[in-house]
N, C-alpha and C positions, 0 to 999 in steps of 0.2 A: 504494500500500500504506500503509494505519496501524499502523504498532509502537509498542505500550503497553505501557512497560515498568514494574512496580508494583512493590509493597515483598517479598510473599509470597503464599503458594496462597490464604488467604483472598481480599487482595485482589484476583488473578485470577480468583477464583468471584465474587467481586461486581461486576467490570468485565463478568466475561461476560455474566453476568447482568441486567445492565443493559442491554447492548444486545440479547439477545433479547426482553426486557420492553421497551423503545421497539420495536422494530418489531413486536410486537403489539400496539400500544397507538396506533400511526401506520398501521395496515394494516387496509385495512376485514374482509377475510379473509383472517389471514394464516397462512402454511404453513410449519410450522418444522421442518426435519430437524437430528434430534440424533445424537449420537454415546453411546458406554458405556465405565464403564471406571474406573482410578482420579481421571482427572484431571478428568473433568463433574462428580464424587461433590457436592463443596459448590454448583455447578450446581442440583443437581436437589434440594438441602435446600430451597437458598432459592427458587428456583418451587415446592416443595409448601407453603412457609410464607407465601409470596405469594397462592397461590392458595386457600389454607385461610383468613385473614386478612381476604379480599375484596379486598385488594392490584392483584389481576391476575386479571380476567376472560377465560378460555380457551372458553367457549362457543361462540365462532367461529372457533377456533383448529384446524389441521388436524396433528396431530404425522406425522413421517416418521422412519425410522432411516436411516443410512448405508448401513450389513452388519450380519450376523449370521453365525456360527457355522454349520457345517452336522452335523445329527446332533439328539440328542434334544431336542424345544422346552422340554422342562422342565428341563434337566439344568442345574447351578449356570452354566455358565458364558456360555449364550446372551442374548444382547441379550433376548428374549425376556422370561425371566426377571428380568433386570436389570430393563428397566422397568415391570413387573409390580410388582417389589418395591421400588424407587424412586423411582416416579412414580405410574402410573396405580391400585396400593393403596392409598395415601396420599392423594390429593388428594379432596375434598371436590366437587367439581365435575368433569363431563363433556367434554372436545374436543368437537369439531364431529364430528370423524373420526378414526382414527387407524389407521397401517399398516405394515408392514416385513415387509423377508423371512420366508419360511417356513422353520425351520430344517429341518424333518420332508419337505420335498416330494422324494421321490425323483427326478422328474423335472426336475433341474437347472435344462435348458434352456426349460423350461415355467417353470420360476419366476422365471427372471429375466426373459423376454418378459413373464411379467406384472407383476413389478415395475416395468417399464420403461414400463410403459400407466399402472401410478398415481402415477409420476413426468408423465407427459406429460399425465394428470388434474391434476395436482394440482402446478403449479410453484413451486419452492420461493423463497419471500424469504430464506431464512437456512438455510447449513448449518453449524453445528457439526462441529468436527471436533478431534481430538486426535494429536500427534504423538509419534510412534512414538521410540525412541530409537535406530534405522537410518533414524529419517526419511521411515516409511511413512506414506500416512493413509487411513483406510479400511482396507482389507485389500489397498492397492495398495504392495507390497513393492517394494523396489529393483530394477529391470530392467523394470518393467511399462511397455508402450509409452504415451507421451502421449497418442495418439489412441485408448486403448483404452474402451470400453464396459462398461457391470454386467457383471461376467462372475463363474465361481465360481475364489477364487486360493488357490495353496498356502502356505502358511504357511512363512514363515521363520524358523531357529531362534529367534533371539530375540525372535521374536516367540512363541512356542510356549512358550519360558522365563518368559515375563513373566505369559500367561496362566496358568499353574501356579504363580504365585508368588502373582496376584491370587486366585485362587481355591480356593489350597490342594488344588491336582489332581496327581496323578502325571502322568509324560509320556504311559504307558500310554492315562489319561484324557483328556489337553487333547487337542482336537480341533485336526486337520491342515488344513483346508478351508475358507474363511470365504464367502458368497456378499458382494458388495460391489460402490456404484457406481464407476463407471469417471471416468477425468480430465472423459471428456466431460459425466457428467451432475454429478460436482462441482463442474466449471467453470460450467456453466449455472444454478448458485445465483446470485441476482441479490446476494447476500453469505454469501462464504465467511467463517467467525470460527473463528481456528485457536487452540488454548492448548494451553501448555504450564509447568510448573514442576517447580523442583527441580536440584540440579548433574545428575541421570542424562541429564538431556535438551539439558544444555548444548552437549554436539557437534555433534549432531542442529542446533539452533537455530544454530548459529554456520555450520555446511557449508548449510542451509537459505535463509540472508541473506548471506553474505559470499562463496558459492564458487557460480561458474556454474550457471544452469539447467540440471538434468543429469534424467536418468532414476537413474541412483545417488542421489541424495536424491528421492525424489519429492513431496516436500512442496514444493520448489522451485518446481513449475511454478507455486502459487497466486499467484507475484511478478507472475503474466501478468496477474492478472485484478483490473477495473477498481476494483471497490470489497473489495479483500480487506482484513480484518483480523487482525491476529496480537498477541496477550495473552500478556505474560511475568511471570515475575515475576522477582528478581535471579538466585538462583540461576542458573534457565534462562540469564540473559545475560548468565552471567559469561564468556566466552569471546568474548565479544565486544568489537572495536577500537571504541576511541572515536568514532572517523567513522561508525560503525553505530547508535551508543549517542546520537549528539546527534541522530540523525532521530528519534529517539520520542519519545513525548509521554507524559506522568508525570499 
């Protein structure tokens, strides 16, 4: 594992951003699954100013999402829309390809089989991902089994809070449901890059690094996997013991 731990939320939007910019810049095609949310937000400023700039050429570049929301594809709060209005309005130039769940597909189980065919199409060099302040990632909430697969998960309170607060939704509105990959196919990103900032997240980050690989933190398990990285910034690791604090690299 690499813990970088930085000054504040910029500089983790430009550490992250940096190492998704090397591995497409080192990859002759390469496949980048991202994540949404508030904590990608400076993420995805500096790739559309990268790639508006001529900075960073994405022309053979393949975008993937994690999960997504289940319910209207246009409705504020779906990944959908987020990178819509984020990413791919904004930028100046075209991907190779690009693809993520359907939030709209009534037939669940039909949409994740075929999400699961453009993951096995299309193998990811890098997944982006953001941690939950229970310690979720992806929409795999505390108690979900290690060995589990994309599947469609329930939404835990606070996770259901946090999307109402990002998006100015009543409870009525946030949606219950998220479709999302499973440990198995997050783990099979050949580099997991985790971020996080801010004190809300410092619990999270501290139960995440310093307290056993458990199924109650599921961001845990990325400590298995061989090239994982993890981007903080202070806040986030303020809760964290000195003997956790001198393995990172600054």
């Amino acid at each position: 594992m690499n813990l970088v731990i930085v000054k504040d939320y910029q500089a983790m939007s430009e550490q992250a951003f940096s190492v998704i910019a090397q591995t497409m810049q080192h990859t002759e095609r390469p496949v980048i699954s991202l994540t949404t949310g508030a904590s990608p937000m400076g993420v995805f400023k500096l790739l559309v100013k990268a790639v508006n700039d001529g900075a960073l050429d994405i022309s053979k570049t393949v975008f993937l999402n994690v999960d997504e929301y289940v319910g209207d594809q246009n409705a504020a709060f779906t990944v959908h829309t987020f990178m819509f209005k984020h990413f791919y309005n904004l930028i100046t130039q075209r991907p190779a390809y690009f693809d993520m769940f359907n939030a709209a597909n009534r037939n669940k189980e039909f949409e994740i089989l075929r999400y699961k065919q453009v993951m096995a199409t299309w193998p990811r060099d890098l997944q982006l991902l953001g941690l939950g302040t229970n310690g979720h990632i992806g929409a795999c909430e505390p108690g979900t089994p290690f060995t589990a697969s994309a599947f469609c998960a329930r939404h835990a309170d606070s996770t259901i809070q946090s999307t109402m607060q990002l998006y100015g939704i009543t409870r009525d509105e946030a949606p219950t449901e998220m479709f999302t990959l499973g440990f198995k196919e997050i783990m099979e990103a050949k580099r997991p890059l985790l971020i996080a900032s801010g004190k809300s997240k410092a619990e999270a980050v501290r139960r995440m690094l310093e307290e056993p690989i458990n199924e109650s933190c599921p961001a845990s398990y990325l400590r298995q996997h061989p090239d994982f990285t993890f981007i903080i910034d202070e806040e986030a690791a303020s809760l964290l013991h000195e003997g956790t604090r001198a393995c990172a690299t600054r």
